[in-house]
N, C-alpha and C positions, 0 to 999 in steps of 0.2 A: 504494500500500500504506500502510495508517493510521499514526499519529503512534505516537512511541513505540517506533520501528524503529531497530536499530541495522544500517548499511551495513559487509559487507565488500565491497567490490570492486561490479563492477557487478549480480550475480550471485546476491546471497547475504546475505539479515537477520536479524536475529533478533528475535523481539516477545517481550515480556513478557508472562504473566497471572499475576500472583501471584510465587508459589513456583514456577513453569513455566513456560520457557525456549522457543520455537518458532524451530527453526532454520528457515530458511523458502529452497527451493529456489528462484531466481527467475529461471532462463533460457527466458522464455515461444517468444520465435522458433525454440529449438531443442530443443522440448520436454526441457528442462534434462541436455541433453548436455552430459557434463563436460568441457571445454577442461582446458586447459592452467592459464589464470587462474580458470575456476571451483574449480579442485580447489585452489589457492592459498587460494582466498579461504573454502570450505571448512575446509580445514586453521586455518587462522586463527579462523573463528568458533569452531570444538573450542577452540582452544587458551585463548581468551578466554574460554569458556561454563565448560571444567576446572577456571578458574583462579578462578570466582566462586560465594560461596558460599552466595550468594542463590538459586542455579538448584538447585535441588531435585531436579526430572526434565526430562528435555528432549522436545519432538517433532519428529519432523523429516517437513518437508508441503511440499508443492506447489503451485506458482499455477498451473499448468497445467490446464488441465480434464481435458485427456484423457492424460496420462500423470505419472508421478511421477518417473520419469528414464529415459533408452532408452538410459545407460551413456555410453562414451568417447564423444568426438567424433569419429569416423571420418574426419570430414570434412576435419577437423585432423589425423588420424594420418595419412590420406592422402599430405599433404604432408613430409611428414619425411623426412629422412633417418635413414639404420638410426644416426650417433652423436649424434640430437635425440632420438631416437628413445630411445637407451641415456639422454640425458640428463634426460630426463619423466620416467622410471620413479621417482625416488624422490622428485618432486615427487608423482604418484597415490598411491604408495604413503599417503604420510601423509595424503591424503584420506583414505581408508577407516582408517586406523587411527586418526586423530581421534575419528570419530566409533566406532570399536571400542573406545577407551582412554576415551572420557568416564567419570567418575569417577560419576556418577550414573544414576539409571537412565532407560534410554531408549526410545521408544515410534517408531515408523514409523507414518506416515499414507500409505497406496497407495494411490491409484486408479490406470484405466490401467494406462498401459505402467510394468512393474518390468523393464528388462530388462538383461542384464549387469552392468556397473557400477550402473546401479539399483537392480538387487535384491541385488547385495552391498552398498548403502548400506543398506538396506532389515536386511539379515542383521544388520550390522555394533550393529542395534541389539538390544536384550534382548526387546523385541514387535513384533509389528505386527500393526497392525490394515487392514483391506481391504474396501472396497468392492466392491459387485457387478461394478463395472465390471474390475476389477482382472485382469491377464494377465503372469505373472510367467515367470521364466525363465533361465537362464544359458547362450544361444547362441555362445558365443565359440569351441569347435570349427569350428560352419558361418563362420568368416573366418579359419582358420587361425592360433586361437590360444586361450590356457586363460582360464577366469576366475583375474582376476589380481589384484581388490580384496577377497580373502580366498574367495571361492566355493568353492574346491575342500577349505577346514580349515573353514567354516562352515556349510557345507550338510549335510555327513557328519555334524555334531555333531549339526545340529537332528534331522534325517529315516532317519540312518542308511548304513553305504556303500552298501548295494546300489539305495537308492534315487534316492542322490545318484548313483552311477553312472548308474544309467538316464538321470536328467535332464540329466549335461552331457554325458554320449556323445551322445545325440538332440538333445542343443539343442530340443526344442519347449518351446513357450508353453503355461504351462500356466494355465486359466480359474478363475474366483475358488472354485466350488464343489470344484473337485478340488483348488487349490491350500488348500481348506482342511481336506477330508479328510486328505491327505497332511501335512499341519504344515508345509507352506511358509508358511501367514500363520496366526496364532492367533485373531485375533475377525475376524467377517465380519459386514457391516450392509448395511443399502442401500444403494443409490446415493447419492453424495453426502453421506454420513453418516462418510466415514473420519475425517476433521478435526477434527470435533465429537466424535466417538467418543474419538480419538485422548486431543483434551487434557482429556476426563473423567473417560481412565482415569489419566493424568498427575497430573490433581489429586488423585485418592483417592489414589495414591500419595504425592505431594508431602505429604501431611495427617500422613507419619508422619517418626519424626526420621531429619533427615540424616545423623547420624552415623550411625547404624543403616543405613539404604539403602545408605550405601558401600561401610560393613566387609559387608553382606551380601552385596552385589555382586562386592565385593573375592572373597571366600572361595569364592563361585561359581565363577566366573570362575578362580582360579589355582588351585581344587579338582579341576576339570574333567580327565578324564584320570588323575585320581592315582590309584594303588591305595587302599582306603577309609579304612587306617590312617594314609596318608598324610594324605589331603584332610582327615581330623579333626584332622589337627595343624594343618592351616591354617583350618580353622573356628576351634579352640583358640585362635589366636592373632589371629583374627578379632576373637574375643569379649573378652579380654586388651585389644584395644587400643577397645574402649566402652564394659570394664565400670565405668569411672571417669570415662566423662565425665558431662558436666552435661546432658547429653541422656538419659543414662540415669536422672541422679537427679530431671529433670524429669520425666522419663518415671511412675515411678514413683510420685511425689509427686500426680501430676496422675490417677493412676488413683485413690490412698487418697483423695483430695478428691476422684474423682466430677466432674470438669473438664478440660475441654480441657487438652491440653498445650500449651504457649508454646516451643518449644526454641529453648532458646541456638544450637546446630548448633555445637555445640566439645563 
């Protein structure tokens, strides 16, 4: 994987392009089944990516050809006892809340397998885009347990309950043309095209100021659920906390001059 990669763990990098962050999934042997230490190493590049204020938007992509993630490692659950067992849980948890909590905005790159834990990584972000090859799903009923890396409070926001119900009662796979009718993934391209898709629509995003993309994201995100009166107070205080910054008055400045904006990102 090219120069200019930052390693967490064996597992897990992240590349630069610009203003765009590419977390980059890289358990190729197990078509990036999340262990124990990937979901560590996971949690880690979040926390690292939150914490820098160069990353603009993030994407998060796969080496894999043929799937984007096909969730826990069973293979590793397998072996556990029920108090290793109790002990992981709030190790995965801040996997998926890593990448839920990113402070900026984020974009999923699918082919392949999205399945369980993959398609709640997948959720956990604000798009995703999906190739044709793309088969998504939340089967965790068919082994005798729930989606548990957000599935069951993120699926119902995007799609609705009654649909989200249908899809984790059944546990099927569902293919890239119905998963995009349904609004389980938002852009759909050809083959092979997720990744490229992915960090173009990254860039055009990344093109506007970060303070802006935050508080928007911010105000989304903790509006969600609120009664309308509510959620306008949290817009309200949204706006309160960029209508002074230097992002806004480059913002500004750069539209009267007819010029690109430069943003400070403060």
């Amino acid at each position: 994987m090219g120069t200019g990669e930052q390693r967490y763990g064996e597992f897990v990098g992240v590349r630069r392009h610009g203003y765009v962050a590419e977390l980059v999934l890289d358990r190729p042997k197990a078509m990036n089944a999340v262990s124990t230490e990937m979901a560590r190493s996971i949690a880690a590049a979040c926390d690292a990516l939150a914490a820098d204020p160069s990353a603009r938007a993030v994407v998060v992509t796969s080496t894999h050809e043929r799937a984007f993630c096909v969730g826990a490692d069973l293979k590793e659950r397998n072996s556990f006892t029920d108090a290793e067992l109790v002990r992981q849980r709030p190790t995965a948890r801040a996997c998926y809340t890593g990448v839920l909590e990113l402070p900026m905005p984020t974009v999923a790159a699918v082919h392949g397998f999205a399945l369980g834990g993959g398609f709640e990584l997948a959720l956990a972000c604000d798009l995703i885009v999906a190739d044709a090859t793309a088969v998504v799903g939340l089967p965790e009923v068919s082994v005798g347990v729930i989606p548990g890396g957000g599935g069951t409070q993120l699926l119902p926001r995007r799609v609705g309950a009654a649909r989200a119900a249908e899809l984790v009662f059944t546990a099927r796979r569902v293919e890239a043309g119905e998963a995009r009718e349904l609004g389980l993934v938002d852009v759909l391209v050809g083959e092979g095209e997720d990744r490229d898709e992915a960090l173009a629509l990254a860039a055009r995003i990344a093109a506007n100021s970060p303070v802006g993309l935050r508080a928007a994201k911010r105000a989304m995100r903790l509006g969600h659920g609120l009664d309308l009166r509510a959620g306008l107070e949290v817009e309200d205080a949204a706006w309160r906390s960029v209508a002074f910054s230097g992002d806004r008055a480059e913002g500004v400045a750069a539209f009267n001059e007819k010029r690109k904006p430069q943003w400070p990102g403060e």
